[in-house]
C-alpha positions as CSV (number, residue, x, y, z in Angstrom):
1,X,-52.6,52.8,-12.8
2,X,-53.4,49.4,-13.9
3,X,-52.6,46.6,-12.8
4,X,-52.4,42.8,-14.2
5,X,-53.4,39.9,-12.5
6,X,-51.1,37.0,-13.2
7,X,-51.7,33.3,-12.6
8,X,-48.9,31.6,-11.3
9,X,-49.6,27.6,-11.3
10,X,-46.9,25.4,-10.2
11,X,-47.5,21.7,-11.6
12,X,-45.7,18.7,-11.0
13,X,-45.6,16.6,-13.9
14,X,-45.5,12.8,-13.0
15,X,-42.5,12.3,-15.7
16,X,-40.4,14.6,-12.7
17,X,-40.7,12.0,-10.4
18,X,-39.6,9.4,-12.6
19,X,-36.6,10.7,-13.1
20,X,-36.0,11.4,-9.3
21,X,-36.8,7.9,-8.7
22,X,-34.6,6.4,-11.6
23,X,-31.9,8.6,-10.2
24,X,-32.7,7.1,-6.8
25,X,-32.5,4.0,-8.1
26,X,-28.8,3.8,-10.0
27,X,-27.1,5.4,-7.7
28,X,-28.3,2.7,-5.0
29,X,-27.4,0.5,-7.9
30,X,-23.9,2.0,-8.5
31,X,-23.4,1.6,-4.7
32,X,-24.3,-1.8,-4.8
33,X,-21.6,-2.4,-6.9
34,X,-19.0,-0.9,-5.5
35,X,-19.8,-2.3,-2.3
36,X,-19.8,-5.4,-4.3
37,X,-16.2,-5.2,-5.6
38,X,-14.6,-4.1,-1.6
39,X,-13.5,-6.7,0.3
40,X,-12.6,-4.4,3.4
41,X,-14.4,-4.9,6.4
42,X,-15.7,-1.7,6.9
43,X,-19.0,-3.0,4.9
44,X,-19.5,-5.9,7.3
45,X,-19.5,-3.6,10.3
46,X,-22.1,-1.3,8.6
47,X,-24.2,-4.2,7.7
48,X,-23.2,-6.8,9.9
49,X,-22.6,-9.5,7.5
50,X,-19.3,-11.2,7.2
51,X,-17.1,-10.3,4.0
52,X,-16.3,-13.6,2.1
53,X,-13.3,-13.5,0.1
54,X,-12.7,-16.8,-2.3
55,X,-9.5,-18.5,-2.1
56,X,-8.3,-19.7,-5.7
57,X,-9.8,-22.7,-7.0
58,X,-7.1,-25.0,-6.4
59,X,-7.2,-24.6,-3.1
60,X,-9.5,-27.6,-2.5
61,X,-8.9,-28.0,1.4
62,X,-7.7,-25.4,4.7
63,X,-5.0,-28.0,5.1
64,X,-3.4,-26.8,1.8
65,X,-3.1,-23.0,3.8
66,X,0.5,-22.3,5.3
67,X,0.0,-18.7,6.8
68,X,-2.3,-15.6,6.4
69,X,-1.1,-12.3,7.3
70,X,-2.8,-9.1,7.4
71,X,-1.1,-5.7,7.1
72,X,-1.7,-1.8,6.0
73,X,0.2,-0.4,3.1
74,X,1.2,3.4,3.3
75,X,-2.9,4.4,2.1
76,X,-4.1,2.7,5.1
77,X,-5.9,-0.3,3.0
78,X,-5.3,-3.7,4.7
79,X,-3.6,-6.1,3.0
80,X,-4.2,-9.9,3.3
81,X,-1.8,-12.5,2.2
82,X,-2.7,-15.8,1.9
83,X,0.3,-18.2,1.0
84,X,-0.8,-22.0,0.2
85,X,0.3,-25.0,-1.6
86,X,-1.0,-24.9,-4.7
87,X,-2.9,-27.8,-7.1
88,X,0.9,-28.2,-8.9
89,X,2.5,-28.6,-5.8
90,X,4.2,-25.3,-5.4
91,X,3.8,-23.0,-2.8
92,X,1.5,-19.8,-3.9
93,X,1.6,-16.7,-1.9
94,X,-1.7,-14.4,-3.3
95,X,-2.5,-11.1,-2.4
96,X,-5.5,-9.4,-1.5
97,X,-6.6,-5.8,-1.2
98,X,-10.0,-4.5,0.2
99,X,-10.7,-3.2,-3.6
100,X,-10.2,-6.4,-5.6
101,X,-8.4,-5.2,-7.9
102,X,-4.4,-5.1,-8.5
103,X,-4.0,-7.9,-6.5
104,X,-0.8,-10.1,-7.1
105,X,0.5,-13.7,-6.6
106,X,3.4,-15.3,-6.4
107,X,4.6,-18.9,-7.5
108,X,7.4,-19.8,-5.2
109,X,9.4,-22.4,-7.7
110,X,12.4,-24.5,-6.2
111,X,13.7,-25.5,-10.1
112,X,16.3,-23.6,-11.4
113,X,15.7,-21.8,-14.9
């Protein structure tokens, strides 16, 4: 009986490894941006930084604010609604989810149409 002798080399080619680490790198990327676009405050008690959600840009001062309210809709994603009086002079009432995106506002008008 005979019997072969095989080589078995295992190499590691350098190109490998930069695919791992570009993988590495957009999905840390792709997280980023998620993270990014929620405004729930689950992030800020992972990292410990507050969440900063803008208020529109005609609200120029906190005095303009009537009320904000905070609730869960039936997915169990809070809800905040901010209702203010608005650059025009009407009252706004805009909503925010922790996803920002699909949020809503309302122009409360007192003239008939």
């Amino acid at each position: 009986m005979t019997q072969k002798k095989i080589d078995l080399h295992i190499s590691l080619s350098p190109q490998g490894w930069h695919y791992f680490l570009l993988g590495v790198v957009l999905t840390l990327l792709a997280l980023g941006g998620v993270s990014a676009c929620y405004q729930g405050r689950d992030i800020a008690r992972v990292t410990g930084r507050p969440v900063r959600i803008d208020l529109p840009s005609d609200v120029t001062s906190y005095e303009q604010i009537v009320t904000i309210s905070f609730h869960k809709n039936d997915k169990g994603e809070t809800l905040k609604d901010v209702t203010y009086l608005g650059a025009d002079g009407k009252l706004h009432s805009r909503e925010y989810n922790d996803w920002g995106i699909f949020q809503g506002e309302i122009i409360w008008d007192l003239e008939a149409q």
